[in-house]
N, C-alpha and C positions, 0 to 999 in steps of 0.2 A: 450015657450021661443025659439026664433032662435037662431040658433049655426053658425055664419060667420064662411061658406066653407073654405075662402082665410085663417083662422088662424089655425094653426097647434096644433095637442095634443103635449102636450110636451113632451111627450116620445118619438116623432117625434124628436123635435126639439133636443132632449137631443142627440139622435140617432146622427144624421147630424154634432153636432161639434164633439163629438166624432169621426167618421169617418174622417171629416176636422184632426184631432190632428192624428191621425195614420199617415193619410196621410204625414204631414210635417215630423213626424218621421219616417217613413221609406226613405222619400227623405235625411233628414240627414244620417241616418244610410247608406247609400247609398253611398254618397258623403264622409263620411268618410272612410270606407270601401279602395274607390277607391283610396284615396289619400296613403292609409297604403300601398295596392296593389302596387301603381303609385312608392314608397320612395323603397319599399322593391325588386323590379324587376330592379330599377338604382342600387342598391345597389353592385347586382350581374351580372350587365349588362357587357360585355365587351366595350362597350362603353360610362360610366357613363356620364350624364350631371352634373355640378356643381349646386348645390344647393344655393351656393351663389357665388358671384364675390371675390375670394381668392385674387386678384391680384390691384395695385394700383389705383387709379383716373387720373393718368397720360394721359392716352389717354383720357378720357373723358376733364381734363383740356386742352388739346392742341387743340384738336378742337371745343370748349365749348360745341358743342353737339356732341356726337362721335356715327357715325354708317356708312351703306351705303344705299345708294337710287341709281337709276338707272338717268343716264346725257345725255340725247345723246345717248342712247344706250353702257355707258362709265360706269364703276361703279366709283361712286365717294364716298368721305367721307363723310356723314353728318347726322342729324337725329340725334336719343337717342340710342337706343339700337344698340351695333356692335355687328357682327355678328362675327363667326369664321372665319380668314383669310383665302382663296383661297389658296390650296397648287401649288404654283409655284416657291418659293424658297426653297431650303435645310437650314437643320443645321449644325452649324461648330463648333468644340469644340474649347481648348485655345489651345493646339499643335499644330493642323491644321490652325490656322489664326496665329501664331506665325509665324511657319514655312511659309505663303504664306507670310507674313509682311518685315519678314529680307530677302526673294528673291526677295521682289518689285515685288508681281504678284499679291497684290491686292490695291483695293482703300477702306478702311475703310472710312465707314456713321456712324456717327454719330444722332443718334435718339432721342436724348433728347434734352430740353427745351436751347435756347442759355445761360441765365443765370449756367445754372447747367456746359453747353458744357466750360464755361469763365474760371469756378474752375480750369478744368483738366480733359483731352481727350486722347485716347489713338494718341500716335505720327504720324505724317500725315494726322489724320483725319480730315476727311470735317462736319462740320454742317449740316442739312439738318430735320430740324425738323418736325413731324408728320402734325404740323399746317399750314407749308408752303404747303402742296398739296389742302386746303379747298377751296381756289380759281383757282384750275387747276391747271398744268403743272409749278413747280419752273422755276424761270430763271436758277438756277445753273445748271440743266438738260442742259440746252444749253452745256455745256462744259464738259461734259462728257459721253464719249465714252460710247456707248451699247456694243462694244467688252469686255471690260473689264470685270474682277469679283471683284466684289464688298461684301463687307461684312458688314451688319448691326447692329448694338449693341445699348440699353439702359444699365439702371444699369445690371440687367440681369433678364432673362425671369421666374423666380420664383415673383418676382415683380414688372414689368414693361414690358407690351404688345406691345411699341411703338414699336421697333424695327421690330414686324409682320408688322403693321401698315402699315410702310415708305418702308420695301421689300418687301411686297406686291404692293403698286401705285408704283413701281421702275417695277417690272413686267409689270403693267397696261401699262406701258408706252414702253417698249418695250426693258426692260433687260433678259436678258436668264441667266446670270449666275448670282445669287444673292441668299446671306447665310447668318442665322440670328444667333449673336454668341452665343450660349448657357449662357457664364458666364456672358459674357456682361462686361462693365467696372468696377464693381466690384469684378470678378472673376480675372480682367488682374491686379487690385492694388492687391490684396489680393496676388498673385504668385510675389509680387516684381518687376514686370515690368515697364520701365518708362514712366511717365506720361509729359504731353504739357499741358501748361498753353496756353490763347490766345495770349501772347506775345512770345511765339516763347521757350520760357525758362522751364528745366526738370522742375516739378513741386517734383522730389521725390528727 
């Protein structure tokens, strides 16, 4: 009787998935390993990455897709994923933008949504929303001075990223002094301070 060369004893064949099944388990074992590795070294990192996005949809709503790509050689807003903002502006607590507010030495931006800015703004502030930079350079920009210092706010930076956002493309553009308020407009109601309605009237 002939025995076909081409077909395998099956201790052969027995052999071969076995080694196949090791193999995909050590590639698991592996990739798990690395991942325990990967969680347990941010852990103790001094500069942890966030494991998940702690912070609102706010920026991702204003620009509908929120990130940056390169325009011109211009960084602009756009795409899915943002990136961490560029450090070109500082931060300002509630003392220090108080105390700049009642000297008149700075211009409060406004970085939230106009519906939200309509409720109630801190006094003198300007609009200037995250989404108005998705097609370039605001017209507001036209009116206002690159000398000044300007200070940026959403609700505040534990919840809302916008105000990096809008003092970041305020740099791009060619601001030098520009500071993003730590408490944000939640931190300035919360101390009692008064608030503007868009008609002109205290809101508090």
């Amino acid at each position: 009787m002939k025995i076909n060369s081409k077909q395998q004893p099956w201790g052969a064949r027995r052999g071969a998935a076995r080694s196949g099944e090791i193999s995909v388990f050590r590639l698991a074992t592996v990739l798990a390993l690395s991942l325990v590795l990967g969680i347990a070294y941010n852990a103790v990192s001094n500069y942890p990455l966030p494991l998940w996005d702690q912070r609102d949809d706010s920026a991702d709503r204003a620009f509908g897709l929120a990130g940056i790509s390169q325009d011109d050689g211009t960084r602009r807003l756009s795409g899915r994923d943002f990136e961490a903002p560029t450090q070109g502006f500082s931060y300002a607590g509630l003392e220090e933008v108080l105390a700049w507010h009642e000297a008149g030495e700075v211009i409060l931006v406004d970085g939230r949504e106009p519906d939200e800015f309509e409720k109630g703004h801190l006094p003198t502030a300007l609009n200037l929303p995250a989404a108005s930079f998705r097609t370039g350079r605001p017209e507001l920009l036209d009116y206002l001075p690159e000398t000044e210092r300007y200070v940026v706010y959403c609700s505040d930076l534990e919840h809302c990223g916008t105000a990096e956002l809008v003092a970041e493309q305020l740099i791009i553009y060619g601001y030098k002094n520009v500071a993003v308020f730590r408490e944000g407009f939640e931190g300035w109601k919360d101390a009692g301070l008064p608030l503007q309605s868009t008609a002109g009237e205290n809101s508090q």
